[in-house]
N, CA, C and O atoms as a Maestro MAE file, in Angstrom:
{
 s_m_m2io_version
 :::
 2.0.0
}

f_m_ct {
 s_m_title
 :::
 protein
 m_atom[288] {
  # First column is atom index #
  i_m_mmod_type
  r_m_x_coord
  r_m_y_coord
  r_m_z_coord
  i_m_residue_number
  s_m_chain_name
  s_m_pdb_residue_name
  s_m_pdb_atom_name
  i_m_atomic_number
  :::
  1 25 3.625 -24.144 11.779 1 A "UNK " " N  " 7
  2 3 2.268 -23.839 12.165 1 A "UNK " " CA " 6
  3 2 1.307 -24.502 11.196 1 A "UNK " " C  " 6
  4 15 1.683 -24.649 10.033 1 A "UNK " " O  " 8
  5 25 -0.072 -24.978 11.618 2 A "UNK " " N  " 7
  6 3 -0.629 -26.002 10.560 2 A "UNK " " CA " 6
  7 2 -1.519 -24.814 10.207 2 A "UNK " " C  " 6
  8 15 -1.689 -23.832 10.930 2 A "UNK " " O  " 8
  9 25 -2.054 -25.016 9.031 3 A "UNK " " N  " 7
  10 3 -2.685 -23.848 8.375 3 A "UNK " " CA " 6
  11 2 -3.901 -22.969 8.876 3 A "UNK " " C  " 6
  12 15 -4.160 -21.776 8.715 3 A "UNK " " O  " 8
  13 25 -4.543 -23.975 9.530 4 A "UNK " " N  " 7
  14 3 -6.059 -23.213 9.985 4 A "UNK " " CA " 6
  15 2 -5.328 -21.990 11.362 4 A "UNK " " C  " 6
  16 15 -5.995 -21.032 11.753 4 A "UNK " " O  " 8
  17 25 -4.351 -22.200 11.736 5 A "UNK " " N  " 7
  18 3 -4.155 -21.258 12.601 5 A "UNK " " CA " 6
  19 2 -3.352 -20.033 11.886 5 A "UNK " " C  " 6
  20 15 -3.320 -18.852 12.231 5 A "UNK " " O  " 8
  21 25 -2.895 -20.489 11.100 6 A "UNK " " N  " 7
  22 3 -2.215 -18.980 9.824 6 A "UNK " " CA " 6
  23 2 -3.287 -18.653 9.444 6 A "UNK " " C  " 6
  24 15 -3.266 -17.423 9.430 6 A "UNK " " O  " 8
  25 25 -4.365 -19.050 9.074 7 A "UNK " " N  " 7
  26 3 -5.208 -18.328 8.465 7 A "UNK " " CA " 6
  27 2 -6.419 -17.427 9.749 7 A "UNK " " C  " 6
  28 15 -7.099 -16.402 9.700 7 A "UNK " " O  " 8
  29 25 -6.189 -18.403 10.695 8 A "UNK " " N  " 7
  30 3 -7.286 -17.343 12.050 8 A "UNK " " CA " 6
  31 2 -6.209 -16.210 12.154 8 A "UNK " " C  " 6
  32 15 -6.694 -15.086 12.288 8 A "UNK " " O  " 8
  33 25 -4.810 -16.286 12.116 9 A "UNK " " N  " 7
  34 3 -4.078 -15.365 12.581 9 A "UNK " " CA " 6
  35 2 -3.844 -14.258 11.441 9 A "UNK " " C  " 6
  36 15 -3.479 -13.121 11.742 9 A "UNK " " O  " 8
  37 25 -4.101 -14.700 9.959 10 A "UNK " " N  " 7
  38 3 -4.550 -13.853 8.923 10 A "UNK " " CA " 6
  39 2 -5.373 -12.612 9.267 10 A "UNK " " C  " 6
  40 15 -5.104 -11.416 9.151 10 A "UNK " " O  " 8
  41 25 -6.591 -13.330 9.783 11 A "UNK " " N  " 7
  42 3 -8.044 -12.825 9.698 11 A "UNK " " CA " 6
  43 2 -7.876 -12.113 10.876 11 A "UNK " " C  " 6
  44 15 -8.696 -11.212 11.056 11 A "UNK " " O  " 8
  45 25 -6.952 -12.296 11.803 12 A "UNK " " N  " 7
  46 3 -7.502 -11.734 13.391 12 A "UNK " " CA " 6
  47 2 -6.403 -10.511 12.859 12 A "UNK " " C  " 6
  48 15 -6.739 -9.494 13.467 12 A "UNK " " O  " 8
  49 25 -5.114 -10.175 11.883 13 A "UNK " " N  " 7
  50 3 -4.494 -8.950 11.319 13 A "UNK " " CA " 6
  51 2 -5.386 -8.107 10.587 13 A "UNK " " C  " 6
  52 15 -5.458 -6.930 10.942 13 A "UNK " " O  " 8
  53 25 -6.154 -8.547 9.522 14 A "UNK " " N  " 7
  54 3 -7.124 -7.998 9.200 14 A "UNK " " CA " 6
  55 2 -7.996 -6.718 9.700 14 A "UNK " " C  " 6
  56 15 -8.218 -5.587 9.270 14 A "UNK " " O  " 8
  57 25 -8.438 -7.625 11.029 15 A "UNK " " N  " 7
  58 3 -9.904 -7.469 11.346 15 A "UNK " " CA " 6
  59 2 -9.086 -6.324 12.199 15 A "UNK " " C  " 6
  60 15 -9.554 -5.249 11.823 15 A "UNK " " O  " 8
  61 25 -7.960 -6.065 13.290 16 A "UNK " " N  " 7
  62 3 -7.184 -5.196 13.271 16 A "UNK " " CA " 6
  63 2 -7.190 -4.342 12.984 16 A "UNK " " C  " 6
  64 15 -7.622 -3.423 13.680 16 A "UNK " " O  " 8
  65 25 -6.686 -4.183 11.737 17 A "UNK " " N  " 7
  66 3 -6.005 -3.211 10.551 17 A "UNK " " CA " 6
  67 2 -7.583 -2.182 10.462 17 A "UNK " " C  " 6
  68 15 -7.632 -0.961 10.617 17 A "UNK " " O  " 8
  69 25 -8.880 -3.206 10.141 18 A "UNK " " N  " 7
  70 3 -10.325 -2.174 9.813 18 A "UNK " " CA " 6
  71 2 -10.531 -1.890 11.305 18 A "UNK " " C  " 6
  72 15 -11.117 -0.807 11.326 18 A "UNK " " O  " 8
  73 25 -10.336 -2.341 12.648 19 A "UNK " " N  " 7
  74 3 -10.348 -1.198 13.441 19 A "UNK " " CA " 6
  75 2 -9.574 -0.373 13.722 19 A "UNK " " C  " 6
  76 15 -10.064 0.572 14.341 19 A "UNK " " O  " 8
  77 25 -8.478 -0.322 13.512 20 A "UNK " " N  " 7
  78 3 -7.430 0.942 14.125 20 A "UNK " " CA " 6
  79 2 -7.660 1.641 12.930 20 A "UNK " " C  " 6
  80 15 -6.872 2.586 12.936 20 A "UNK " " O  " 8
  81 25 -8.552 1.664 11.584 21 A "UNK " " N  " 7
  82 3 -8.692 2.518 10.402 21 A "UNK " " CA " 6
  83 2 -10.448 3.247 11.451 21 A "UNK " " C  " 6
  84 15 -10.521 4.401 11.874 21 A "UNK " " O  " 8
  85 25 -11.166 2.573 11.551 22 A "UNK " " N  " 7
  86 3 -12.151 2.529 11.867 22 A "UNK " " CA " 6
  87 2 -12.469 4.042 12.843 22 A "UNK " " C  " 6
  88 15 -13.108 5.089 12.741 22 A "UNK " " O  " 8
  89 25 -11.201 3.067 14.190 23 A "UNK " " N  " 7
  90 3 -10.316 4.434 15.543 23 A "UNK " " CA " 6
  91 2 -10.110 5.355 14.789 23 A "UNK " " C  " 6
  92 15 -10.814 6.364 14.757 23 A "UNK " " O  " 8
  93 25 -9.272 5.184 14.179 24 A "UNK " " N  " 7
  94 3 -8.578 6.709 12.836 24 A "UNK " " CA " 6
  95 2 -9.169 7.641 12.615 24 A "UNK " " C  " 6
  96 15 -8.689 8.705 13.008 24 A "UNK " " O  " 8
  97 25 -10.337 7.648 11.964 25 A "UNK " " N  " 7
  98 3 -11.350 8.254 11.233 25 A "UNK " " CA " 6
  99 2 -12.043 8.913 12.624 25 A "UNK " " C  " 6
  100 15 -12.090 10.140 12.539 25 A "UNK " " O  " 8
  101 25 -12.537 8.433 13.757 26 A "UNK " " N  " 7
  102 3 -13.408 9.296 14.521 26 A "UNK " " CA " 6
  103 2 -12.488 9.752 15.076 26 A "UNK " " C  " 6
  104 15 -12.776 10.807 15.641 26 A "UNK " " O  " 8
  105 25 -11.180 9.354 15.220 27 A "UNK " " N  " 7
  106 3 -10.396 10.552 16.003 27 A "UNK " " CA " 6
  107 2 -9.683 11.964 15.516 27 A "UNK " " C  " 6
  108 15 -9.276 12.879 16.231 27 A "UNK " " O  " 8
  109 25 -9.660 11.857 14.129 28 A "UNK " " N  " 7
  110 3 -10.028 13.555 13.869 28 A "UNK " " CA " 6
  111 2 -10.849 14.146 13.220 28 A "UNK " " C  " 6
  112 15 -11.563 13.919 12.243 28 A "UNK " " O  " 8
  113 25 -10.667 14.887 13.848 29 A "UNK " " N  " 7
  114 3 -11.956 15.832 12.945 29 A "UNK " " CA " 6
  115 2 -11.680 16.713 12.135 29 A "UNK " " C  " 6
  116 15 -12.507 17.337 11.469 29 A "UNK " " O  " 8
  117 25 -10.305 16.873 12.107 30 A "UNK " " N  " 7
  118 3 -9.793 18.458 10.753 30 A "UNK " " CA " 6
  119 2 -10.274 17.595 9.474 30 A "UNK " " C  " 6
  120 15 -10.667 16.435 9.351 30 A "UNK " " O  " 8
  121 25 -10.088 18.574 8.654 31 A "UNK " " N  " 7
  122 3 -9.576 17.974 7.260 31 A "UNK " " CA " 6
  123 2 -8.749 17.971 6.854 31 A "UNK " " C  " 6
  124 15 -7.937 18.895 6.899 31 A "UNK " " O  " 8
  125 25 -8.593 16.744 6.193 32 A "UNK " " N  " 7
  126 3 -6.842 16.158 5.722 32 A "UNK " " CA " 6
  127 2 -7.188 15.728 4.229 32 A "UNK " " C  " 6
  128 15 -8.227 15.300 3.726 32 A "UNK " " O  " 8
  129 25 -5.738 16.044 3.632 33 A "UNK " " N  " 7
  130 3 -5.468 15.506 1.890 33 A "UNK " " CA " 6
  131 2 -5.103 14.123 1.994 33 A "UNK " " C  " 6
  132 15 -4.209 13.592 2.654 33 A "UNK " " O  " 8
  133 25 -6.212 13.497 0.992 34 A "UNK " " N  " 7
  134 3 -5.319 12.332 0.832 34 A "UNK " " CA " 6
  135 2 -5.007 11.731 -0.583 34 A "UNK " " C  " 6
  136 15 -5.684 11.451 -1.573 34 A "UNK " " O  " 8
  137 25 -3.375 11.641 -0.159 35 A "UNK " " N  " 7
  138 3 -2.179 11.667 -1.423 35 A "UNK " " CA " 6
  139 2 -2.528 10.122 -2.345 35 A "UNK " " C  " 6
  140 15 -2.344 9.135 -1.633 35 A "UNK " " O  " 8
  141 25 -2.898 9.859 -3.492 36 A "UNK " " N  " 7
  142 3 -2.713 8.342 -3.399 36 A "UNK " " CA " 6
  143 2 -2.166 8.230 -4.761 36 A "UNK " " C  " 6
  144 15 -2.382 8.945 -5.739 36 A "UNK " " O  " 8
  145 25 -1.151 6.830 -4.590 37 A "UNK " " N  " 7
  146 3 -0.585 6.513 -5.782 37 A "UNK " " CA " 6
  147 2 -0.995 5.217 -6.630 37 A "UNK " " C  " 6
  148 15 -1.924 4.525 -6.213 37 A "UNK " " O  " 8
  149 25 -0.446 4.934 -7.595 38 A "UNK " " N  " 7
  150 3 -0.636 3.663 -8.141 38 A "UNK " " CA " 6
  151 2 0.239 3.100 -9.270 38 A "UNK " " C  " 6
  152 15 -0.185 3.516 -10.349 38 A "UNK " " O  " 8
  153 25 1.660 2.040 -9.451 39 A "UNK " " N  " 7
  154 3 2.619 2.122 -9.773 39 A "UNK " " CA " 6
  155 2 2.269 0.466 -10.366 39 A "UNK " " C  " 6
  156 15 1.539 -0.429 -9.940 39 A "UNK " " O  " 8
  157 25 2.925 0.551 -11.217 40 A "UNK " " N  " 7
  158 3 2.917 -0.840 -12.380 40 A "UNK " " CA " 6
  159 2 4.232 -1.160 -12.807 40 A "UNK " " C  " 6
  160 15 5.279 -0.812 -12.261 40 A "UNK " " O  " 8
  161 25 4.054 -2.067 -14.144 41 A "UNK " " N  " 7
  162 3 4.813 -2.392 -15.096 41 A "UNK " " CA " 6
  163 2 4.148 -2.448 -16.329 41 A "UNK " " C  " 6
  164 15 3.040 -2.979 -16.252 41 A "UNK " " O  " 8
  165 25 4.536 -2.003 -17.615 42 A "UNK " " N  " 7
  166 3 4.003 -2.275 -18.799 42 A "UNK " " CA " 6
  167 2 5.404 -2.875 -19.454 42 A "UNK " " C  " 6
  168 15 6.307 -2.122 -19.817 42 A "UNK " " O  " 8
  169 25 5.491 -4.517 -19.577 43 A "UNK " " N  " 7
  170 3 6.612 -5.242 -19.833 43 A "UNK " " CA " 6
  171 2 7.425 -4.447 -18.584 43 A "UNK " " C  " 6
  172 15 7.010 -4.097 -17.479 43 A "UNK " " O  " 8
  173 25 9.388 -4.236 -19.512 44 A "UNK " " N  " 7
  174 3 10.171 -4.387 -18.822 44 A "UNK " " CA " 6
  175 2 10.095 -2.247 -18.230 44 A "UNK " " C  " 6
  176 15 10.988 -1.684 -17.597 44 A "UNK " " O  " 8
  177 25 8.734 -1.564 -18.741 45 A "UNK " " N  " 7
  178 3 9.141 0.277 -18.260 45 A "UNK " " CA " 6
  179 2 7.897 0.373 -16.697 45 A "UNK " " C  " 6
  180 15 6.696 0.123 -16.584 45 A "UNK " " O  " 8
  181 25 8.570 0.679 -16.082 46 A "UNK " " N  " 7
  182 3 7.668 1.537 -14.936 46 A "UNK " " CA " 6
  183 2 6.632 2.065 -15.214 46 A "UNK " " C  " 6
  184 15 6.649 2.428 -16.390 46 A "UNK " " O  " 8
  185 25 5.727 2.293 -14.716 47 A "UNK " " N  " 7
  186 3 4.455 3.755 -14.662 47 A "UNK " " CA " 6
  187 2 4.291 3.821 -13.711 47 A "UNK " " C  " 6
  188 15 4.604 3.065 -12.792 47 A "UNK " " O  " 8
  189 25 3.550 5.113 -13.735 48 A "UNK " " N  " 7
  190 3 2.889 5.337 -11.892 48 A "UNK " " CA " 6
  191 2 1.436 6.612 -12.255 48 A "UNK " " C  " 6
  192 15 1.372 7.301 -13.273 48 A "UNK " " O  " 8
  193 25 0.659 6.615 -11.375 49 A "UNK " " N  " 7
  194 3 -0.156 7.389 -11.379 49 A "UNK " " CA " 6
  195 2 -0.098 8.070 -10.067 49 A "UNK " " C  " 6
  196 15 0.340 7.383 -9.145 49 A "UNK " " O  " 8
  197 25 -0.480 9.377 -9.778 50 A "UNK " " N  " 7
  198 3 -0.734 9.612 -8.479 50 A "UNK " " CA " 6
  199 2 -1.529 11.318 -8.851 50 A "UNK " " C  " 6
  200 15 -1.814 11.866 -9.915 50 A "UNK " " O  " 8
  201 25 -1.651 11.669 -7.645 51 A "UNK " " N  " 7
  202 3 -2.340 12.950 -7.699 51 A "UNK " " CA " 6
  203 2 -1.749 13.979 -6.186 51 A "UNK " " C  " 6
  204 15 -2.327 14.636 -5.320 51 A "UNK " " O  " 8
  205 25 -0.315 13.647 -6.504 52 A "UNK " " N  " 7
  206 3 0.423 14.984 -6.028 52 A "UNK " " CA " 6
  207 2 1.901 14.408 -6.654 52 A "UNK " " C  " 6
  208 15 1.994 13.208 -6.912 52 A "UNK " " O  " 8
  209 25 2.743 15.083 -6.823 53 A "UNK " " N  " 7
  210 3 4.259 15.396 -7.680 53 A "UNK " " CA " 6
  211 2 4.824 14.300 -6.701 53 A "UNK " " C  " 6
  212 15 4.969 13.208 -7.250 53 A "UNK " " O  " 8
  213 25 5.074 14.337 -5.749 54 A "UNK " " N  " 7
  214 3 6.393 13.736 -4.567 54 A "UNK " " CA " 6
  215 2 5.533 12.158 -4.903 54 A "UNK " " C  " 6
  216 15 6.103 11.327 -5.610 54 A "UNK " " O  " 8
  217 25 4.316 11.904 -4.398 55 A "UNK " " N  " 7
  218 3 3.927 10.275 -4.577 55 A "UNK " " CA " 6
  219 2 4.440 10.246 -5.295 55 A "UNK " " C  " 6
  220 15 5.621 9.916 -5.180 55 A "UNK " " O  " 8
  221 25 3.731 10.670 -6.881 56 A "UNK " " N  " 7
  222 3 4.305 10.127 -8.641 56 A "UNK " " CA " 6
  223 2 6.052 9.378 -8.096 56 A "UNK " " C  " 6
  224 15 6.479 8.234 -8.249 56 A "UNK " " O  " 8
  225 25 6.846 10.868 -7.306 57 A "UNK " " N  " 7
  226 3 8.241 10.104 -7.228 57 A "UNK " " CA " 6
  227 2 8.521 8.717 -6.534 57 A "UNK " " C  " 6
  228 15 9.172 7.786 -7.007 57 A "UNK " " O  " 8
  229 25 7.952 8.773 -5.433 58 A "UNK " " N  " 7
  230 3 7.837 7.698 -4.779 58 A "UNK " " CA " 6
  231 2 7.293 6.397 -5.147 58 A "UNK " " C  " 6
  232 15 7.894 5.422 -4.696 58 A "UNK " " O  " 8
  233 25 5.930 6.127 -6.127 59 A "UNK " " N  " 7
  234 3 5.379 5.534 -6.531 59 A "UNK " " CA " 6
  235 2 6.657 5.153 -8.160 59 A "UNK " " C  " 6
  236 15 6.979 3.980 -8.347 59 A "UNK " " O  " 8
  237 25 6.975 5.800 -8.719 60 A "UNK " " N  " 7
  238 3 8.094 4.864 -9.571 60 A "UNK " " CA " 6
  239 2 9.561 4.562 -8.962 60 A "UNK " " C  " 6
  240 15 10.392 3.921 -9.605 60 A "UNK " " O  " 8
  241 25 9.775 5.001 -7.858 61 A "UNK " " N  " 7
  242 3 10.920 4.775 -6.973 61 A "UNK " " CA " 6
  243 2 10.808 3.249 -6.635 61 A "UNK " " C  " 6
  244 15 11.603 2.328 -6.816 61 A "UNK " " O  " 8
  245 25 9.283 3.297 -5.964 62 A "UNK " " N  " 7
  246 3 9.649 1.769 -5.417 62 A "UNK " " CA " 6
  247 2 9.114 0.656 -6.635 62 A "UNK " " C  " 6
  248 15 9.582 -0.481 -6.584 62 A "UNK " " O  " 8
  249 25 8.180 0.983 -7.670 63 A "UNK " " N  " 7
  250 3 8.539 0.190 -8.793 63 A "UNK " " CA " 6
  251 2 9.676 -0.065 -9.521 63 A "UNK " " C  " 6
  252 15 9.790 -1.123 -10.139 63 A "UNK " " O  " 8
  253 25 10.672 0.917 -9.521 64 A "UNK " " N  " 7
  254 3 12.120 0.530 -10.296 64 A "UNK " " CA " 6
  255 2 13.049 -0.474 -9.079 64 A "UNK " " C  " 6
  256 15 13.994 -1.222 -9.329 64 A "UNK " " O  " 8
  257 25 12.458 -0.210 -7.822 65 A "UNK " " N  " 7
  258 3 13.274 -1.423 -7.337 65 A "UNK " " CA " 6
  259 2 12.473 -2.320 -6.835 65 A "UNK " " C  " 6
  260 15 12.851 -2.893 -5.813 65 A "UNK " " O  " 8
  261 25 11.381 -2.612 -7.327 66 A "UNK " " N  " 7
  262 3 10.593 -3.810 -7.636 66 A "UNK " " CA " 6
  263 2 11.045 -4.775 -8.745 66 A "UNK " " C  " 6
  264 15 10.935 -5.994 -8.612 66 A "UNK " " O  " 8
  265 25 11.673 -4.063 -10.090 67 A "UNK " " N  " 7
  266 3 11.583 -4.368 -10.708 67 A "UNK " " CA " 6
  267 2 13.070 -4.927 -10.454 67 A "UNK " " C  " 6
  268 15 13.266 -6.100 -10.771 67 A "UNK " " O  " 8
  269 25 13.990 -4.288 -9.984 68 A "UNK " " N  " 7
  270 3 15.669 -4.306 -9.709 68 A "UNK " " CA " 6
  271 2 15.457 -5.830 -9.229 68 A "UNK " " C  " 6
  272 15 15.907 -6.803 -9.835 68 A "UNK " " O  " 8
  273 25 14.710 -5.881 -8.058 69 A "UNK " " N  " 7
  274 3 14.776 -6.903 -7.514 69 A "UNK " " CA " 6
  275 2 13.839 -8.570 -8.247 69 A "UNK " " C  " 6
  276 15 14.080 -9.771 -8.124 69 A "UNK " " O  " 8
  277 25 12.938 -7.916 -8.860 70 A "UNK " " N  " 7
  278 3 12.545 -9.383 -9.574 70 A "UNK " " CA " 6
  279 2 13.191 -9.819 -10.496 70 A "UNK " " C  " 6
  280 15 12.999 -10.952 -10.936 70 A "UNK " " O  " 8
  281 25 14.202 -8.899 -11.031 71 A "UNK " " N  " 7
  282 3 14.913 -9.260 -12.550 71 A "UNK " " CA " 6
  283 2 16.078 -10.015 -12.031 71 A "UNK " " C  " 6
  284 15 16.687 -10.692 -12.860 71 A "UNK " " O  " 8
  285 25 16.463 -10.019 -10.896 72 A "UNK " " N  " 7
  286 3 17.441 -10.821 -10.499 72 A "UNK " " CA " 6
  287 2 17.251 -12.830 -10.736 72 A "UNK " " C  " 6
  288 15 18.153 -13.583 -10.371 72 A "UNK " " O  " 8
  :::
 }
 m_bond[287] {
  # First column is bond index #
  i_m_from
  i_m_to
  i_m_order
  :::
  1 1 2 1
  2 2 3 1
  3 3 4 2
  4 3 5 1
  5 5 6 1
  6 6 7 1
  7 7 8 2
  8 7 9 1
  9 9 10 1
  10 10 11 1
  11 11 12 2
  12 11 13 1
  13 13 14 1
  14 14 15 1
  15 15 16 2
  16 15 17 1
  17 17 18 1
  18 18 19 1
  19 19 20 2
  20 19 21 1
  21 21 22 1
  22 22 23 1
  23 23 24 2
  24 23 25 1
  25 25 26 1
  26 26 27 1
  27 27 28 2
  28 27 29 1
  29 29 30 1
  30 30 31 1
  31 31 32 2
  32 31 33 1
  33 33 34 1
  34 34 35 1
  35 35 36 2
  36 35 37 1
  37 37 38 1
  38 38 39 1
  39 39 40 2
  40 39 41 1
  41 41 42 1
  42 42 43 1
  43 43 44 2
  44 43 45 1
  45 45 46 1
  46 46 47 1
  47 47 48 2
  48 47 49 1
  49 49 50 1
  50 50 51 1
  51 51 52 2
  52 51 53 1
  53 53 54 1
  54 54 55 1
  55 55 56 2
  56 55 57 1
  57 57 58 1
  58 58 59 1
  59 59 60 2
  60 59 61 1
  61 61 62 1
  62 62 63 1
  63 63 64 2
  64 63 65 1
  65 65 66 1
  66 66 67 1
  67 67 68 2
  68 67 69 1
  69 69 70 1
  70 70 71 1
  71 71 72 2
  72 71 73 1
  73 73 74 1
  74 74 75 1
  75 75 76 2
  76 75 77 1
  77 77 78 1
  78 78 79 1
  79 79 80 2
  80 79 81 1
  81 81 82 1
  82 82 83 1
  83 83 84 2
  84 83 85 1
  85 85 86 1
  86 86 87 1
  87 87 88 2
  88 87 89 1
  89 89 90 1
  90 90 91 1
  91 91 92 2
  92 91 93 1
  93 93 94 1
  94 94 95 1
  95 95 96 2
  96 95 97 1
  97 97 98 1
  98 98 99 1
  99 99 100 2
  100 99 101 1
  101 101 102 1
  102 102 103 1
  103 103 104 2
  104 103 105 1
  105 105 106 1
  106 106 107 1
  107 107 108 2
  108 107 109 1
  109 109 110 1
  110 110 111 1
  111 111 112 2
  112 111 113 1
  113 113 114 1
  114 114 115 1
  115 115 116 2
  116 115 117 1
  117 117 118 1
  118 118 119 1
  119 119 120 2
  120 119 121 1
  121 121 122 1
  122 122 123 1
  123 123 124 2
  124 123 125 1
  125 125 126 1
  126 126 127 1
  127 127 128 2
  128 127 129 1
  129 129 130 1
  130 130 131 1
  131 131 132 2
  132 131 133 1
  133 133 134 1
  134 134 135 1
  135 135 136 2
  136 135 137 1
  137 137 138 1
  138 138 139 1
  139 139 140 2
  140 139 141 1
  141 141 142 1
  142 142 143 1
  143 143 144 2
  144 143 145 1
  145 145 146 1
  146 146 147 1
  147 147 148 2
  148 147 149 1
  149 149 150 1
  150 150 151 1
  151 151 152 2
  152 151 153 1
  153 153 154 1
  154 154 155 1
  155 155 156 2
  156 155 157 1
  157 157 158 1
  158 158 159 1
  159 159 160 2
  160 159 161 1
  161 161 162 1
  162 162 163 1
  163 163 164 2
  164 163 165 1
  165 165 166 1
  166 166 167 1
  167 167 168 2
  168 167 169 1
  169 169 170 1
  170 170 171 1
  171 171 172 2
  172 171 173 1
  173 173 174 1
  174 174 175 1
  175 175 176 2
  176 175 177 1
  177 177 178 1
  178 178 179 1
  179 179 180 2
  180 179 181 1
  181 181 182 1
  182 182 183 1
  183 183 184 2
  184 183 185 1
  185 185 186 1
  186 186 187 1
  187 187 188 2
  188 187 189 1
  189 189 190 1
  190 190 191 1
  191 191 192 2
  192 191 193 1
  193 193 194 1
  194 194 195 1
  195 195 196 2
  196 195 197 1
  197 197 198 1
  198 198 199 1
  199 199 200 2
  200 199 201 1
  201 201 202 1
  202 202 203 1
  203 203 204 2
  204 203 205 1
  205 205 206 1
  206 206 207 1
  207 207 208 2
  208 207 209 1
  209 209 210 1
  210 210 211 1
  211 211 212 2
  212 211 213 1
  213 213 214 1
  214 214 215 1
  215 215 216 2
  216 215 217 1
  217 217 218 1
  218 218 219 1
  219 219 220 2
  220 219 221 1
  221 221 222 1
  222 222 223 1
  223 223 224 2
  224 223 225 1
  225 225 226 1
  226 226 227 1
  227 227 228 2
  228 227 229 1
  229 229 230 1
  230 230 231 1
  231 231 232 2
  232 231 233 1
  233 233 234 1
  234 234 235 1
  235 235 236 2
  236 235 237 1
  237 237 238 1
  238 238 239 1
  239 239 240 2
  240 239 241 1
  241 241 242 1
  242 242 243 1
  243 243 244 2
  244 243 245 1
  245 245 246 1
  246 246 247 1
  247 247 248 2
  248 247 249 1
  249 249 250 1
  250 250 251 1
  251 251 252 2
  252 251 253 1
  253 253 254 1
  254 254 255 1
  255 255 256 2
  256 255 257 1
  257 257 258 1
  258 258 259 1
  259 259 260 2
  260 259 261 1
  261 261 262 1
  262 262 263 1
  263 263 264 2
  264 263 265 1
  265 265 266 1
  266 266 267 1
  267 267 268 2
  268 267 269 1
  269 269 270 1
  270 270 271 1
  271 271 272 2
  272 271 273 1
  273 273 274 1
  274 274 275 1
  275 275 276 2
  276 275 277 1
  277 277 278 1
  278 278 279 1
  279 279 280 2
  280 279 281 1
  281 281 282 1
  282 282 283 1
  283 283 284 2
  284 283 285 1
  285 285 286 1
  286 286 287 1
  287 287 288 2
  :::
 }
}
């Protein structure tokens, strides 16, 4: 594929993604928690931040096999 069409086909996933978020939002109306994480490396140790217990797990779960897999 020559590039200008990877990149319309970039932009047309995108533009997507902010409407079906867009749909999302007016289609409910409860209130909902939202869980969020944030997972690193400092050198060769994991971290993670989050603000509920199970992310934190999840969030260094998939950094240790981030890391499994780049050290290869």
């Amino acid at each position: 594929m020559p590039n200008e069409q990877l990149i319309s086909l970039g932009i047309t996933v995108i533009l997507i993604g902010f409407l079906l978020l867009v749909v999302g939002s007016f289609g409910s109306a409860e209130k909902s928690q939202v869980k969020v994480g944030v997972g690193g490396f400092i050198g060769p140790i994991p971290f993670g931040f989050a603000n509920d217990p199970r992310m934190l797990w999840v969030v260094l779960a998939l950094s240790v096999l981030l890391f499994v897999f780049m050290a290869r």
